[in-house]
C-alpha positions as CSV (number, residue, x, y, z in Angstrom):
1,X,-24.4,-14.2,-83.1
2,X,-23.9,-12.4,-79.6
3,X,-26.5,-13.2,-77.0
4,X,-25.1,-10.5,-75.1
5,X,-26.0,-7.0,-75.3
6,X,-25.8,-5.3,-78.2
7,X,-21.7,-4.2,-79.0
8,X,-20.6,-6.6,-76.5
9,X,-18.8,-10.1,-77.6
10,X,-20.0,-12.4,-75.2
11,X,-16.6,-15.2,-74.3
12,X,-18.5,-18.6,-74.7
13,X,-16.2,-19.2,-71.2
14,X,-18.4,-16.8,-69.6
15,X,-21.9,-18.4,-71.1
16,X,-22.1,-20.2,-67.9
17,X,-22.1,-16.9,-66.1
18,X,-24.5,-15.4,-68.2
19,X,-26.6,-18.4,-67.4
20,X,-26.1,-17.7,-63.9
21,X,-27.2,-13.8,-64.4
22,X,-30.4,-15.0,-66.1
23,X,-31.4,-16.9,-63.5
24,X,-30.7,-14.0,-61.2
25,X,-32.9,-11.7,-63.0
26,X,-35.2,-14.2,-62.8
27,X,-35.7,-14.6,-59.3
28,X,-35.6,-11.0,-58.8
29,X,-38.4,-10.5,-61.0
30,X,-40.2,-13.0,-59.5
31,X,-39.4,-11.6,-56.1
32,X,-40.8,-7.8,-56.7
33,X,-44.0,-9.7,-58.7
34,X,-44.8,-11.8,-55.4
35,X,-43.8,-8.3,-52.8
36,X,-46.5,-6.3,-54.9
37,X,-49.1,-9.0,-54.9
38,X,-47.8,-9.4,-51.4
39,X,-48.9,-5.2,-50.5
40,X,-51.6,-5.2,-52.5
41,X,-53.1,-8.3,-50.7
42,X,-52.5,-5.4,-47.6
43,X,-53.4,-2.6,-49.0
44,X,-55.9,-1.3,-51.4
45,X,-54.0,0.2,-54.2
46,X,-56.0,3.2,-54.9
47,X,-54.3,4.4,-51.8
48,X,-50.9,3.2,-52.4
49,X,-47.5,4.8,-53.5
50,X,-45.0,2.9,-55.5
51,X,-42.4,5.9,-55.7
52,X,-41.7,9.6,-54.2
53,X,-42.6,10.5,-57.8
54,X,-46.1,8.8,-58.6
55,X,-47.7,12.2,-59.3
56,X,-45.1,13.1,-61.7
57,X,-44.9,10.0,-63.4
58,X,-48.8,9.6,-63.5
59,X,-49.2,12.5,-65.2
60,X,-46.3,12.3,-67.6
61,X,-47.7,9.0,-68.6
62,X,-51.2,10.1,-69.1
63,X,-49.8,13.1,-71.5
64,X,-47.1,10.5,-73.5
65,X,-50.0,7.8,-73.6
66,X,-53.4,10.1,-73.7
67,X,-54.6,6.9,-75.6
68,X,-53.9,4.1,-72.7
69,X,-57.0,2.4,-71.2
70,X,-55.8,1.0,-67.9
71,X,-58.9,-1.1,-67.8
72,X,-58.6,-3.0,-70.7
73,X,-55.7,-5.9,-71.6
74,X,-52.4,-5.1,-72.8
75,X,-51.7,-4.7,-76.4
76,X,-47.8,-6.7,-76.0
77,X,-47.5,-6.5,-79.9
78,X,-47.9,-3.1,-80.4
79,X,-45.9,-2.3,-77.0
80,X,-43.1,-3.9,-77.8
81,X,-43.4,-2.7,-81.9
82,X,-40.5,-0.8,-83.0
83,X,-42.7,3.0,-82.4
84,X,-43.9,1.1,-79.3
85,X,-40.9,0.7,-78.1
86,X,-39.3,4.0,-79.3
87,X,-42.2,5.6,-77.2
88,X,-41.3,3.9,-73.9
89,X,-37.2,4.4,-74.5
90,X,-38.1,8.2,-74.5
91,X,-40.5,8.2,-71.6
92,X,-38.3,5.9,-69.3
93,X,-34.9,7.9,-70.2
94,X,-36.5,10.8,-68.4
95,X,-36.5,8.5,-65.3
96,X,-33.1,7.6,-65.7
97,X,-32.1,9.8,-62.9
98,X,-34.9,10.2,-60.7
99,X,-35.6,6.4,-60.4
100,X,-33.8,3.2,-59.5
101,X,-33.8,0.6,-61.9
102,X,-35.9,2.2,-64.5
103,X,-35.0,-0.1,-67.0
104,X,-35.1,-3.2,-64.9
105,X,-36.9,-6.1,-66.2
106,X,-39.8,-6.9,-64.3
107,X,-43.5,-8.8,-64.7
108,X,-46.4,-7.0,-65.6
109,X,-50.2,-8.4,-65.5
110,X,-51.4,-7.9,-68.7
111,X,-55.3,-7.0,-67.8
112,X,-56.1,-5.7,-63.7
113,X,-58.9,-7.8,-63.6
114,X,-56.7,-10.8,-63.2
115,X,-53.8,-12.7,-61.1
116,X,-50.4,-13.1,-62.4
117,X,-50.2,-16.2,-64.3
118,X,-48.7,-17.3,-67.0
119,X,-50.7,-15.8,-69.9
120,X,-52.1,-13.3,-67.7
121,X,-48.0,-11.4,-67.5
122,X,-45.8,-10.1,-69.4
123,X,-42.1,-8.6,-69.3
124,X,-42.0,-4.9,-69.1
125,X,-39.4,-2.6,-67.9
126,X,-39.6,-1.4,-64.0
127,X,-40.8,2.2,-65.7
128,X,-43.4,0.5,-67.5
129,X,-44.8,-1.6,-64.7
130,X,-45.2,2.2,-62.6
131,X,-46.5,4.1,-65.2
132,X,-49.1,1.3,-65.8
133,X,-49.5,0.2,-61.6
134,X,-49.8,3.7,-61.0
135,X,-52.9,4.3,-63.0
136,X,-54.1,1.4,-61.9
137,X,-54.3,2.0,-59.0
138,X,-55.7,5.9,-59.3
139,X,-58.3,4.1,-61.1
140,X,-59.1,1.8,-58.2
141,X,-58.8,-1.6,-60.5
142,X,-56.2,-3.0,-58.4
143,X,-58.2,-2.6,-54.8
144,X,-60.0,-6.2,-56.1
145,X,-57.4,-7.5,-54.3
146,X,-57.5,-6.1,-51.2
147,X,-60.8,-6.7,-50.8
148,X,-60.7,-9.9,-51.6
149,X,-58.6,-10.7,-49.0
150,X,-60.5,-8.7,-46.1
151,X,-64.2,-9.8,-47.1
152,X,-65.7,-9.0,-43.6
153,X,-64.0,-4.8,-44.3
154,X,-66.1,-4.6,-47.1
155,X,-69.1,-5.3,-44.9
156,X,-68.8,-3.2,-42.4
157,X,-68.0,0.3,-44.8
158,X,-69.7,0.1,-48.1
């Protein structure tokens, strides 16, 4: 059994470093989780860019996924089933240029209407976290947050 990627024999010399790489991914994931919390505690994300591309991607992802409710909680099963996943390989390879890490790993909240927490994420890949925060946000269910933090805003404009 390999528990490295696929094709690649992983020296049980290097486990240790492989150890070390997990817990690197780890706290990088947990670092970009806590920086988008972090702006959208600023910000409200209905007027908020996450790439150069948003349009583009926004769009693709509405034509690849006409079916997606941005409102509603995660299906993670069907996601991550084998034609789930074949769906998301092909619409993330046409990122593979035009974004950096695409196919990172990174936390996703499973439903907007809630914080991260543990039953509340899930692991997506970076392409899925924008094609999902993006219409999000276009939707306005992420601006919750913002106004959350800056009650007294609220107030004075609506």
């Amino acid at each position: 059994m390999s528990l490295g990627p696929p094709g690649v024999s992983l020296d049980p010399e290097q486990a240790e470093n492989f150890e070390d790489m997990e817990k690197q991914f780890a706290v990088k994931a947990v670092q970009h989780m806590s920086t988008y919390w972090s702006i959208l505690e600023k910000m409200k994300g209905s007027k908020l860019r996450l790439t150069k591309i948003d349009d583009e991607i926004y769009e693709h992802f509405k034509k690849e996924f006409p079916e997606f409710d941005p409102q509603v909680t995660i299906n993670e099963d069907e996601m991550k089933s084998k034609e789930g996943k074949e769906k998301w390989r092909n619409f993330m390879m046409a990122y593979e240029k035009k974004v950096d890490d695409y196919n990172f790993g990174t936390m996703l909240r499973s439903n907007p209407k809630f914080e991260y927490g543990e039953k509340e994420t899930i692991f997506a890949m970076r392409m899925q976290f924008y094609a999902i925060e993006i219409a999000r946000n276009r939707e306005g269910l992420n601006d919750w947050i913002y106004e959350r933090e800056h009650p007294s805003e609220q107030k004075t404009t609506g």
